[in-house]
C-alpha positions as CSV (number, residue, x, y, z in Angstrom):
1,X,0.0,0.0,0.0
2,X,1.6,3.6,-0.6
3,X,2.1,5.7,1.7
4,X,1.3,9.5,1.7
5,X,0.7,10.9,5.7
6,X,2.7,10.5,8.5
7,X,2.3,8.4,11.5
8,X,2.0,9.5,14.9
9,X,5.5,7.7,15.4
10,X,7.4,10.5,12.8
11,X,5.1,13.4,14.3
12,X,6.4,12.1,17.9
13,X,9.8,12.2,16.3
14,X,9.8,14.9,15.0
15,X,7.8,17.2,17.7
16,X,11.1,15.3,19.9
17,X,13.8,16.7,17.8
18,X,12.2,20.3,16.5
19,X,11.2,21.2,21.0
20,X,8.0,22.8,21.6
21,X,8.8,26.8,21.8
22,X,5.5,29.1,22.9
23,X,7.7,32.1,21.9
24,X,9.2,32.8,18.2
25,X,13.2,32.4,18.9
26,X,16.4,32.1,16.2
27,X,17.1,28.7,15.6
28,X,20.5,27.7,14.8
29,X,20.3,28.7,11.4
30,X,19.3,32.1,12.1
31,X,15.8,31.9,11.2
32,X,12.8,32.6,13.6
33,X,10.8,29.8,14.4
34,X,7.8,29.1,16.9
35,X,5.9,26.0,18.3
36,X,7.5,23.0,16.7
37,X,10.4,24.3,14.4
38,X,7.8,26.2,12.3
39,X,9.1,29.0,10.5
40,X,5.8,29.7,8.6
41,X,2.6,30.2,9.3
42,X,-0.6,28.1,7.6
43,X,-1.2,31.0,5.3
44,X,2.2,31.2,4.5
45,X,3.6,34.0,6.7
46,X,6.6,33.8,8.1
47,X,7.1,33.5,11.7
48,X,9.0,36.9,13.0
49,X,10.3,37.7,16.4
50,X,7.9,39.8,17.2
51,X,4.4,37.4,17.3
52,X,2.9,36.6,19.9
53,X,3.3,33.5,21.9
54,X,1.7,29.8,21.0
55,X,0.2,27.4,23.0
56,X,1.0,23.7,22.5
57,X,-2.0,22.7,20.6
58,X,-2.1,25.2,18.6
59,X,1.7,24.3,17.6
60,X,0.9,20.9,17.0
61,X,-2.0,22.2,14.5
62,X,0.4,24.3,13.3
63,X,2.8,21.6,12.3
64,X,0.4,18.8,11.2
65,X,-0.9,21.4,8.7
66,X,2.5,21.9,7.5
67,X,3.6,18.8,7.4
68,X,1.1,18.2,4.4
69,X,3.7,19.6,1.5
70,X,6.2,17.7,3.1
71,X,4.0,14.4,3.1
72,X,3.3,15.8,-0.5
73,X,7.1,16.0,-1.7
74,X,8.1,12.7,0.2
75,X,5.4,10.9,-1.5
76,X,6.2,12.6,-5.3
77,X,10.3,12.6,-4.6
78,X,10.3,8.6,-3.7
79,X,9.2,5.5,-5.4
80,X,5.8,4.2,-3.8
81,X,6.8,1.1,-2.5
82,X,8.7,2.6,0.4
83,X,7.1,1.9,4.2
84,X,6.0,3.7,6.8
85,X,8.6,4.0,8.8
86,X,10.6,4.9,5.6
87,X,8.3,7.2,4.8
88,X,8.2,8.8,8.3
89,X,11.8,9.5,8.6
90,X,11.8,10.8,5.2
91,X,9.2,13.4,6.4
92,X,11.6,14.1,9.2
93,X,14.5,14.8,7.3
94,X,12.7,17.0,4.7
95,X,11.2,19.2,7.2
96,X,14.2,19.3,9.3
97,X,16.4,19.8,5.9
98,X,14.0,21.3,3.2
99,X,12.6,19.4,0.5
100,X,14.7,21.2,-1.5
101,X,17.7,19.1,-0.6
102,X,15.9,16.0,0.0
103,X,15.3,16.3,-3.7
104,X,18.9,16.5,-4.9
105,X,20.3,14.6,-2.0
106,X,21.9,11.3,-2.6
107,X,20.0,10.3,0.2
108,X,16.7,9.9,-2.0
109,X,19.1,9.0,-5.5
110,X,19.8,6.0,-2.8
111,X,16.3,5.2,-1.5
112,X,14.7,5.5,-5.3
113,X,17.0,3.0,-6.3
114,X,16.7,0.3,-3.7
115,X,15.2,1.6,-0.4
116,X,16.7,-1.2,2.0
117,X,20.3,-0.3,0.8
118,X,22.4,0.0,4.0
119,X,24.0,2.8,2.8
120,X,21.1,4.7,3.1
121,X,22.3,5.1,7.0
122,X,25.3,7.1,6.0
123,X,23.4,9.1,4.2
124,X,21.2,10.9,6.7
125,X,24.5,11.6,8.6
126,X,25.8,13.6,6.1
127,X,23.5,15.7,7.1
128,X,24.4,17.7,10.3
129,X,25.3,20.8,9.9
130,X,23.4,24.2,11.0
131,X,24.4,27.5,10.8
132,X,27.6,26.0,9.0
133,X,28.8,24.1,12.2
134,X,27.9,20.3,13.1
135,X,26.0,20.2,15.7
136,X,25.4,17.1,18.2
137,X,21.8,17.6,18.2
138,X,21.5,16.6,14.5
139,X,24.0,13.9,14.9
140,X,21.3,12.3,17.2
141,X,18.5,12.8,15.1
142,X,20.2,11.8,11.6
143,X,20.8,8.7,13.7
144,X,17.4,8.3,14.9
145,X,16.1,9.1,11.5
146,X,18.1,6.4,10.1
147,X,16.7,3.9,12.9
148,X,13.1,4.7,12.7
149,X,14.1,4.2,8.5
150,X,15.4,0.7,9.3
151,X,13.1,-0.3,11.6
C-alpha cells in the first residue's frame, strides 16, 4: 500500500527533535521559528520575532498542517513502495532539511534506487550541519532518522 501521511510515530519524532517553543526564537540557522520548528505560518507568513506566543495545541496544529507539503514531496520525490517507517523518517528529514535538498540529496538517489540499501544510514548523517557548524543535536536525530528508517 503507498504511503502518503505521517504516523503518529514521525510526528512524535519529530515534535522530539524540533522542542515545543510558545515564543518565536532564532534557531541555529538564524531563522525565527515558533511552536514545533515552524518558520511559517498556515497561510504562508513567516514567523518573526515579534508574534505573539503559542500554545502547545495550537503548535501541534500548526505543524500537522505543515507537514502536508512535506507528506506531499516525500510521497512525489520517492518511489511508492517505500514503508511507513521509511516514509516517516523521510518526512523528518525534509522538514528538518527542506525538501529542497531532500530532492537533490543522494539520500533519495539512494532510496529510489533500492530503499533497504544500507547505505542509506550514512546518508542521513551527512547531514548535520546548522548554521555551518555540526552540531550534536543533529548527529542524534540523523541517527534516529536512520533507525526509525530501518526499523
Amino acid at each position: 500500500m503507498k504511503i502518503t501521511k505521517i504516523s503518529i510515530k514521525g510526528l512524535d519524532l519529530i515534535k522530539k527533535y524540533e522542542g515545543f517553543s510558545s515564543k518565536p526564537y532564532l534557531c541555529p540557522a538564524k531563522v525565527p521559528t515558533i511552536g514545533f520548528g515552524s518558520t511559517y505560518y498556515e497561510d504562508g507568513s513567516k514567523v518573526k520575532l515579534t508574534d505573539s506566543p503559542i500554545t502547545q495545541e495550537r503548535a501541534t496544529l500548526l505543524l500537522e498542517a505543515l507537514l502536508v507539503s512535506f507528506e506531499r514531496a516525500v510521497d512525489s520525490y520517492c518511489i511508492d513502495t517505500i514503508n511507513q517507517s521509511q516514509f516517516d523518517a523521510l518526512c523528518s528529514f525534509a522538514y528538518n532539511c527542506g525538501v529542497g535538498n531532500l530532492k537533490t540529496s543522494t539520500l533519495l538517489k539512494k532510496v529510489n534506487v533500492n530503499p533497504d540499501n544500507p547505505t542509506i544510514k550514512d546518508e542521513f548523517l551527512k547531514w548535520t550541519k546548522g548554521g555551518g557548524k555540526t552540531l550534536p543535536g543533529l548527529i542524534t536525530r540523523r541517527t534516529e532518522e536512520a533507525q526509525l528508517y530501518f526499523s
